[in-house]
DRENFINU-935052 format. One record per residue (C-alpha): x, y, z; residue number from 1; residue in one letter. Coordinates in steps of 0.2 Angstrom, whole numbers. Layout:
// residues N
+-------+-------+-------+-----+---------+
:    c1 :    c2 :    c3 : num : residuo :
+-------+-------+-------+-----+---------+
:     X :     Y :     Z : NUM :       A :
...
+-------+-------+-------+-----+---------+
***
This chain:
// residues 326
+-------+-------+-------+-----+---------+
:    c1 :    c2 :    c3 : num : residuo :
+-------+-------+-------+-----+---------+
:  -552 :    10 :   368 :   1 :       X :
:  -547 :    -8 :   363 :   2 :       X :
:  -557 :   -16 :   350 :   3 :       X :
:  -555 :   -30 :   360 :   4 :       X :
:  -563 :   -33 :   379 :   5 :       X :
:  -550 :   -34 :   389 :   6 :       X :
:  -558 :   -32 :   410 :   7 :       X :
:  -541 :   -27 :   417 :   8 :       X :
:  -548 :   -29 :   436 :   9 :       X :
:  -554 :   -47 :   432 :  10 :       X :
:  -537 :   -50 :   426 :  11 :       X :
:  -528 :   -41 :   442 :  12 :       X :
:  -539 :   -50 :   452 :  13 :       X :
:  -530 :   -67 :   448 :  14 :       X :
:  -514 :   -62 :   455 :  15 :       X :
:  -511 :   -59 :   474 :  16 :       X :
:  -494 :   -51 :   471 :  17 :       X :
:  -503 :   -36 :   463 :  18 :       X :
:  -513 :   -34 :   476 :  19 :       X :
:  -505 :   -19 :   484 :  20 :       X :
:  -502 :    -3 :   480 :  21 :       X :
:  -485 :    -6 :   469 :  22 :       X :
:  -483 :    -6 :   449 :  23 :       X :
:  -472 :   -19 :   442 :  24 :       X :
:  -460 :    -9 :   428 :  25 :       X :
:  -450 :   -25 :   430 :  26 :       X :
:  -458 :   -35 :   413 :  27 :       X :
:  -441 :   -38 :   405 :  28 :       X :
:  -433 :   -46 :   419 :  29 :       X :
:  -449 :   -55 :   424 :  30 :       X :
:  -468 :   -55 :   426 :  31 :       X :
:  -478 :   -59 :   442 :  32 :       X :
:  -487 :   -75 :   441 :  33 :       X :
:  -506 :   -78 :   443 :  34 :       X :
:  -513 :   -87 :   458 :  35 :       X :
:  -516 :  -102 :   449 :  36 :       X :
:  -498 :  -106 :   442 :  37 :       X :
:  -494 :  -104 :   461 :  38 :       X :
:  -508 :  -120 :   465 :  39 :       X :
:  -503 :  -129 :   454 :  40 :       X :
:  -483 :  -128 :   458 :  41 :       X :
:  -488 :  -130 :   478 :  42 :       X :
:  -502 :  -144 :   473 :  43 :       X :
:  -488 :  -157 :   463 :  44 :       X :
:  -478 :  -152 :   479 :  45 :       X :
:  -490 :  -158 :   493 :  46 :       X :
:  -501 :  -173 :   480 :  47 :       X :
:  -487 :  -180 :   466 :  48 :       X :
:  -471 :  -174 :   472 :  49 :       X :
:  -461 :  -191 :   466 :  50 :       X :
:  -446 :  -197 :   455 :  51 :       X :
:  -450 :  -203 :   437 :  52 :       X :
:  -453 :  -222 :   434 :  53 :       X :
:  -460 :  -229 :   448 :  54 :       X :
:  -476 :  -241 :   449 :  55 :       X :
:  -483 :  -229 :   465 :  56 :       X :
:  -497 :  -218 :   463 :  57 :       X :
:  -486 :  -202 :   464 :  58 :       X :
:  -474 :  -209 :   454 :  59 :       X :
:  -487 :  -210 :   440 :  60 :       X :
:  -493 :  -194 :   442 :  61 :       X :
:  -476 :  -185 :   440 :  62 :       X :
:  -475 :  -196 :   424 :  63 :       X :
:  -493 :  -190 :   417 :  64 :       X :
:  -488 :  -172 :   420 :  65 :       X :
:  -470 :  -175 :   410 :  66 :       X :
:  -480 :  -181 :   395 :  67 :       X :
:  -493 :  -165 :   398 :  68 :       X :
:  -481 :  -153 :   401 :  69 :       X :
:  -474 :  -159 :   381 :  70 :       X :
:  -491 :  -155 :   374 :  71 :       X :
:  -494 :  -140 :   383 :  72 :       X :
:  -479 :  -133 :   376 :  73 :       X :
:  -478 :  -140 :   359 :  74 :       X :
:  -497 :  -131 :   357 :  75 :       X :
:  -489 :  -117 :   364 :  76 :       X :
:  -475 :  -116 :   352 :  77 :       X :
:  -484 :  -124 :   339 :  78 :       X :
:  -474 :  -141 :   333 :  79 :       X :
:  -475 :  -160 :   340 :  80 :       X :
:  -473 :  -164 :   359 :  81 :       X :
:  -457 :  -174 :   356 :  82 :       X :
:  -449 :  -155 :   349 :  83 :       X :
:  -449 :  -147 :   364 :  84 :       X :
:  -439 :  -149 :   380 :  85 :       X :
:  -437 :  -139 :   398 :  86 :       X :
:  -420 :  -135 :   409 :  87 :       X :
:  -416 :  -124 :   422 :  88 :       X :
:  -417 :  -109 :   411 :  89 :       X :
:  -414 :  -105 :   391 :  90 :       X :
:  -394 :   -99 :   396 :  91 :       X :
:  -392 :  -116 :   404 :  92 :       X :
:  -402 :  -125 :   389 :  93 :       X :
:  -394 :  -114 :   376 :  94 :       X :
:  -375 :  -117 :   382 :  95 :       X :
:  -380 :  -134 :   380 :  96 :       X :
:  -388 :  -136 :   364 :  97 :       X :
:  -375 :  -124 :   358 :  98 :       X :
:  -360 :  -134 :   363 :  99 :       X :
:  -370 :  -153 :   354 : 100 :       X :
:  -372 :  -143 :   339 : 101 :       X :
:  -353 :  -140 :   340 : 102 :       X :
:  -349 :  -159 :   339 : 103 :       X :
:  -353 :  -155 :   319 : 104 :       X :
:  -343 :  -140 :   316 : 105 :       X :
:  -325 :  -136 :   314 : 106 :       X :
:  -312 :  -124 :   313 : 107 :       X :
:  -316 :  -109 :   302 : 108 :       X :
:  -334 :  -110 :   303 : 109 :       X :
:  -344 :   -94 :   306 : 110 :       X :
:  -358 :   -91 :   319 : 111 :       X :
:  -369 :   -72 :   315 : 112 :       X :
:  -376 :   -64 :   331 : 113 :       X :
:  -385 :   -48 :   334 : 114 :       X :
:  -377 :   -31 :   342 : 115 :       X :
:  -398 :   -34 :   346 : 116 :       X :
:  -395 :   -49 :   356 : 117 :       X :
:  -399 :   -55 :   374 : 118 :       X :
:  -381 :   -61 :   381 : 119 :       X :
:  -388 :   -79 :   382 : 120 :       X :
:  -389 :   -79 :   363 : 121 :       X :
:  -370 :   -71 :   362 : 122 :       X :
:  -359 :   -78 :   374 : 123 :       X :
:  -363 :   -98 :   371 : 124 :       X :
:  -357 :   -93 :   354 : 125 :       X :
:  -340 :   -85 :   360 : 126 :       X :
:  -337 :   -97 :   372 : 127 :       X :
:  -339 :  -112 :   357 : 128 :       X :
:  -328 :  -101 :   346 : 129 :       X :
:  -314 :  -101 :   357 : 130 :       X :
:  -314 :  -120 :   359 : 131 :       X :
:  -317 :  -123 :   341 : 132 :       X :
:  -308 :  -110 :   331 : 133 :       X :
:  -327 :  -103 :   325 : 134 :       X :
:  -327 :   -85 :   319 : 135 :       X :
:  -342 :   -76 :   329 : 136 :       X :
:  -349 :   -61 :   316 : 137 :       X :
:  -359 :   -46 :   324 : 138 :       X :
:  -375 :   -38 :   314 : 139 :       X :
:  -376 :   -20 :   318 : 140 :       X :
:  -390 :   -12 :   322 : 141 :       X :
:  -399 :     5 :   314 : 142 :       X :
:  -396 :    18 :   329 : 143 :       X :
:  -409 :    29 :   325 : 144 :       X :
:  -422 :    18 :   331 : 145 :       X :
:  -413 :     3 :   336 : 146 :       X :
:  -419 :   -10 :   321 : 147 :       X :
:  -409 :   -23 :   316 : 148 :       X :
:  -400 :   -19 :   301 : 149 :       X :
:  -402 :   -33 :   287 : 150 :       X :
:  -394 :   -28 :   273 : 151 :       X :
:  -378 :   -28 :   284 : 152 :       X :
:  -385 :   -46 :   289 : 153 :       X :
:  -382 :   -51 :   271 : 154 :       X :
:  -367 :   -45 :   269 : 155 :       X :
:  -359 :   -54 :   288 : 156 :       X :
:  -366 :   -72 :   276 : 157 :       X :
:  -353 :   -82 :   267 : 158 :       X :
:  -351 :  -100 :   263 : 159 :       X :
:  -344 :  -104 :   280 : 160 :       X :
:  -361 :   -97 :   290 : 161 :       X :
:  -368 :  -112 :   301 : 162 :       X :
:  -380 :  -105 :   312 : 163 :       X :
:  -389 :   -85 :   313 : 164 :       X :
:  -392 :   -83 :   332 : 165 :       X :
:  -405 :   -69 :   334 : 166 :       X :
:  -419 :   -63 :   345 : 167 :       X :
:  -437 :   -62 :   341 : 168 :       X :
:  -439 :   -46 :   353 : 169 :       X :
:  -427 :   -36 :   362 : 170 :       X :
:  -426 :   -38 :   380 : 171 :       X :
:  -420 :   -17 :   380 : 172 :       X :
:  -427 :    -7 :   367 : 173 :       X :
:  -442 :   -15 :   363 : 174 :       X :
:  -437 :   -18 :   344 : 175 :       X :
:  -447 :   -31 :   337 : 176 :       X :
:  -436 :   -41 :   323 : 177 :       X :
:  -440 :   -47 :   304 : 178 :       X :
:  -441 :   -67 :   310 : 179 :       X :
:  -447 :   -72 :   295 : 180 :       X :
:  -435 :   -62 :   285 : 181 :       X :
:  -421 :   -66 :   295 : 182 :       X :
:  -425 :   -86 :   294 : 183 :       X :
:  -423 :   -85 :   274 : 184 :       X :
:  -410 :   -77 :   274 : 185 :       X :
:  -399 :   -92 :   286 : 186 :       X :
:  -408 :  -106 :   277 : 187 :       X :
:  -404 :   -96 :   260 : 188 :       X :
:  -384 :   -97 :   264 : 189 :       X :
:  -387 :  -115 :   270 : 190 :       X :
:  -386 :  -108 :   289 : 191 :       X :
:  -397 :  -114 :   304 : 192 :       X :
:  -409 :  -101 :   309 : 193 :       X :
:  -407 :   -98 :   332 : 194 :       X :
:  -420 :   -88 :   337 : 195 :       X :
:  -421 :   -82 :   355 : 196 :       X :
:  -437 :   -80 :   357 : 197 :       X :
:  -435 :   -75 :   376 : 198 :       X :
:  -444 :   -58 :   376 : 199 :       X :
:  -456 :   -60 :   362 : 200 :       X :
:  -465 :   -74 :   371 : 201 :       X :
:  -476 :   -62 :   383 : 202 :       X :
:  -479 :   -52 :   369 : 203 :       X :
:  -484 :   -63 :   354 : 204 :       X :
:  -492 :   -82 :   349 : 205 :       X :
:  -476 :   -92 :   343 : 206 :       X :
:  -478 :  -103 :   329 : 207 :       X :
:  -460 :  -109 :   325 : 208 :       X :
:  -468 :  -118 :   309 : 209 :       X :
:  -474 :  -105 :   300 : 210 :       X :
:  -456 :   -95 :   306 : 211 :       X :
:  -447 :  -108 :   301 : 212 :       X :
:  -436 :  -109 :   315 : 213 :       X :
:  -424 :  -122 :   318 : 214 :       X :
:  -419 :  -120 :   337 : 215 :       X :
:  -429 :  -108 :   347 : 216 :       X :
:  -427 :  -104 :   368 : 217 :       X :
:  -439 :   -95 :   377 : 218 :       X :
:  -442 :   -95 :   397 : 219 :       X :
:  -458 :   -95 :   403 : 220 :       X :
:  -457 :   -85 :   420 : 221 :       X :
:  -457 :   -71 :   404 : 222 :       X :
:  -475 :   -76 :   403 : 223 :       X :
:  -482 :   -78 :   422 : 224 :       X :
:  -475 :   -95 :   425 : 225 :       X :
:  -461 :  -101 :   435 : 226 :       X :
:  -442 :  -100 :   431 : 227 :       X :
:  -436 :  -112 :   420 : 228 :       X :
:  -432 :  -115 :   402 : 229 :       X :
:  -441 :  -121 :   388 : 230 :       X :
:  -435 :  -125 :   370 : 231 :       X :
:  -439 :  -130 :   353 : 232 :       X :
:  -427 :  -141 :   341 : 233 :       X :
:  -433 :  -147 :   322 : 234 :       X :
:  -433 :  -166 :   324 : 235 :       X :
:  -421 :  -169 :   311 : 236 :       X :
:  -409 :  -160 :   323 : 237 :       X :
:  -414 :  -169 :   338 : 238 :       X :
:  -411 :  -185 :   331 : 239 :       X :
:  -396 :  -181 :   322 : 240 :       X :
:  -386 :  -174 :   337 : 241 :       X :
:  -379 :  -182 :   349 : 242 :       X :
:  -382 :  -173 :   366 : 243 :       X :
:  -371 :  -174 :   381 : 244 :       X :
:  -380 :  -186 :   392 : 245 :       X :
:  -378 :  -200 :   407 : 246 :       X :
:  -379 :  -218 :   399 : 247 :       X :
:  -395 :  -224 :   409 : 248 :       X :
:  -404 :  -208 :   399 : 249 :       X :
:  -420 :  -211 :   388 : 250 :       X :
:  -416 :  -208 :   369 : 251 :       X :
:  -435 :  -207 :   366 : 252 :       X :
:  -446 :  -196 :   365 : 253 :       X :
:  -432 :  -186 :   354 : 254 :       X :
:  -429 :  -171 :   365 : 255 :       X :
:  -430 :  -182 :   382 : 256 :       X :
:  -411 :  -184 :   377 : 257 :       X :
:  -407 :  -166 :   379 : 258 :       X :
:  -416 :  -164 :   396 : 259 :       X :
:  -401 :  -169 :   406 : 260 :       X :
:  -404 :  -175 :   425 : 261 :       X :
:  -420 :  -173 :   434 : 262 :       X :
:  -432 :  -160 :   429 : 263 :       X :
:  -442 :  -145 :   440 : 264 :       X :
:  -457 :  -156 :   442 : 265 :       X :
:  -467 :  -142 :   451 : 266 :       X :
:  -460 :  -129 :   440 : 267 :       X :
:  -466 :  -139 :   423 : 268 :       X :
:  -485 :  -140 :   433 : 269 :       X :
:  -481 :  -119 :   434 : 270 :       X :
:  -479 :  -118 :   416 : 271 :       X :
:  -492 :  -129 :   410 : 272 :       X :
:  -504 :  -117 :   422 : 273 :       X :
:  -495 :  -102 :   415 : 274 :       X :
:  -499 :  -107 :   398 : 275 :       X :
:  -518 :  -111 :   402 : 276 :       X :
:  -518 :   -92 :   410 : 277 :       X :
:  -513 :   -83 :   393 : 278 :       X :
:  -524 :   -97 :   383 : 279 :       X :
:  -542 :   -91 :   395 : 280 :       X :
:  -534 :   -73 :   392 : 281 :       X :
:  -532 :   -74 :   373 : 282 :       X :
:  -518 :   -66 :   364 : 283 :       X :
:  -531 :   -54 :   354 : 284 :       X :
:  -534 :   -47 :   369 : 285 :       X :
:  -516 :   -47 :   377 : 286 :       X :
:  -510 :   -38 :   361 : 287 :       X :
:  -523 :   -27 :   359 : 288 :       X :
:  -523 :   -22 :   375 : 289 :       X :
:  -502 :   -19 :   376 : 290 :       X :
:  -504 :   -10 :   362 : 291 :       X :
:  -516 :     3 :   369 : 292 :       X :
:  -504 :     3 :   384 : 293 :       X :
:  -489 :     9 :   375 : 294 :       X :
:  -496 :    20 :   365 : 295 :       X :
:  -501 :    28 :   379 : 296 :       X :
:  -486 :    31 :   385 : 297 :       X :
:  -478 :    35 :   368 : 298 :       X :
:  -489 :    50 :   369 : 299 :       X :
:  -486 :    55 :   386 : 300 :       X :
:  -468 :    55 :   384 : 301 :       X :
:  -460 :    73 :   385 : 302 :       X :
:  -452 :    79 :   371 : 303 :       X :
:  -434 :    83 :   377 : 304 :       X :
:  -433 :    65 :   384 : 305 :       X :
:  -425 :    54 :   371 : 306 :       X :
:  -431 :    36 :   368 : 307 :       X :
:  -421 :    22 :   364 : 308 :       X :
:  -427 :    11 :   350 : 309 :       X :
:  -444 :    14 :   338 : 310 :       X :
:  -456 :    28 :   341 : 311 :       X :
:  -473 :    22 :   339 : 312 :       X :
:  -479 :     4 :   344 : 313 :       X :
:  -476 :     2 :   326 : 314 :       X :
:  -463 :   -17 :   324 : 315 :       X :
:  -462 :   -18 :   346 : 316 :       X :
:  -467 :   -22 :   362 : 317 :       X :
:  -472 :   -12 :   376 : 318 :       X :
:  -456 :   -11 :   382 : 319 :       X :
:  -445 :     5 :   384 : 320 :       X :
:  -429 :    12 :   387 : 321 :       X :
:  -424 :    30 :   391 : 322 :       X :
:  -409 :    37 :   398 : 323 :       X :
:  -405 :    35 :   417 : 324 :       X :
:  -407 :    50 :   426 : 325 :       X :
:  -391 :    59 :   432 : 326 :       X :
+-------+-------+-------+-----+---------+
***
């Protein structure tokens, strides 16, 4: 048993969608989300729904939850509220950060990715290459248990390496990466540090601080809230580039310039609900309990079945890949 109370049916009890006689094996695509985040997106809806701006009492209200929204998710993430931004997704938000930063490179330069890699942290890359005449440099993975291999990272560094694009957690295999590791290693060759941290965030407390990230993406219907995207930019980035934007746009707070158009009002009242759901949880006990989950499984698996990716819940999440039947 977990070391750690975990009251499963309290938990169940929260969300309406489970209530019927289904299991969701869906996790990596997306989660179900508690009835509260559901409230609190149909409640902006019915009580704040507005435009930003204006001196009307709804008007204010969408404002107030804006600012919130930045504080929920700089706690979450752990760095300032003017750090963070939302947009429709992280593939949206990552093609567009991707092609700012690409204002400051030039032919030649050299972007590493991940043979590891979720395709929104690959294919912004590839596309910028093409326009810019980048070189795009895969890290190859060990196959026996699907681990990112890092001394073929070091070797894919040179002098012309901008930016390491990797993910915190594999959306496929389960393969919990070396962040920190990986992080020293780009800032060691002068290279920003591109963490896609899409499928760790359900799994694990983020504190890009003590990672050291400089740009991070995550997507919080990953962890019970709606879909949208959510990002993280060291402010000496953000106030250094110079994002594609309208003219009437704020240039303050710092990442408001990277949040082009109008936002998902009721999606950024989802997250902020989302958030307070895994805070009242706990991640102790989320951990804990996923842990006991997958071990689980691990131990019921049979032994002519091959599994994809590390053996034990040893350096990943609770999330498994077998091959296809047939």
């Amino acid at each position: 048993m977990s070391a750690v109370a975990f009251d499963v049916a309290a938990v169940r009890a929260r969300f309406s969608a489970l209530d019927r006689p289904t299991a969701f094996f869906d996790a990596p695509g997306g989660t179900q989300a508690p009835d509260s985040v559901i409230e609190a997106m149909s409640g902006y809806l019915r009580e704040s729904n507005a435009n930003l701006g204006g001196a009307f009492e709804t008007s204010r209200r969408s404002d107030a939850l804006l600012v919130s929204a930045h504080h929920t998710a700089a706690r979450f993430l752990g760095c300032e509220p003017d750090e963070v931004g939302f947009g429709q997704n992280m593939t949206t938000l990552n093609f567009a950060l991707t092609r700012t930063l690409g204002r400051e490179l030039r032919a030649g330069d050299e972007i590493v990715v991940t043979r590891l890699d979720h395709d929104g942290n690959v294919s912004p890359w590839l596309h910028l290459a093409d326009d810019l005449g980048l070189a795009v440099r895969f890290v190859d993975l060990h196959e026996e248990d699907a681990t990112l291999d890092l001394d073929d990272l070091e070797r894919q560094l040179g002098e012309r390496t901008r930016v390491v694009a990797f993910p915190w957690a594999s959306n496929a295999v389960g393969t919990i990466t070396d962040a920190r590791r990986i992080v020293e290693l780009a800032h060691d060759a002068g290279a920003l540090a591109w963490v896609d941290a899409v499928h760790y965030a359900p799994h694990g407390r983020i504190d890009v601080r003590d990672v050291g990230a400089d740009v991070l993406l995550c997507s919080p219907y990953k962890f019970f809230g709606p879909h949208l995207g959510l990002f993280y930019g060291r402010r000496e980035l953000l106030e250094r580039w110079r994002p594609y934007k309208v003219r009437p746009a704020p240039d303050e707070p710092i990442s408001a310039r990277f949040e082009t158009g109008t936002l998902s009002h009721e999606a950024l009242a989802g997250f902020s609900a989302a958030a307070a759901y895994v805070e009242s949880v706990g991640w102790e006990g989320i951990t804990a309990h996923e842990r006991e989950l997958g071990e689980r499984l691990l131990a019921g698996l049979p032994d002519e079945l091959r599994l994809y990716g590390r053996p034990t819940m040893e350096g990943r999440v609770a999330t498994f890949a077998v091959p296809s039947p047939g």
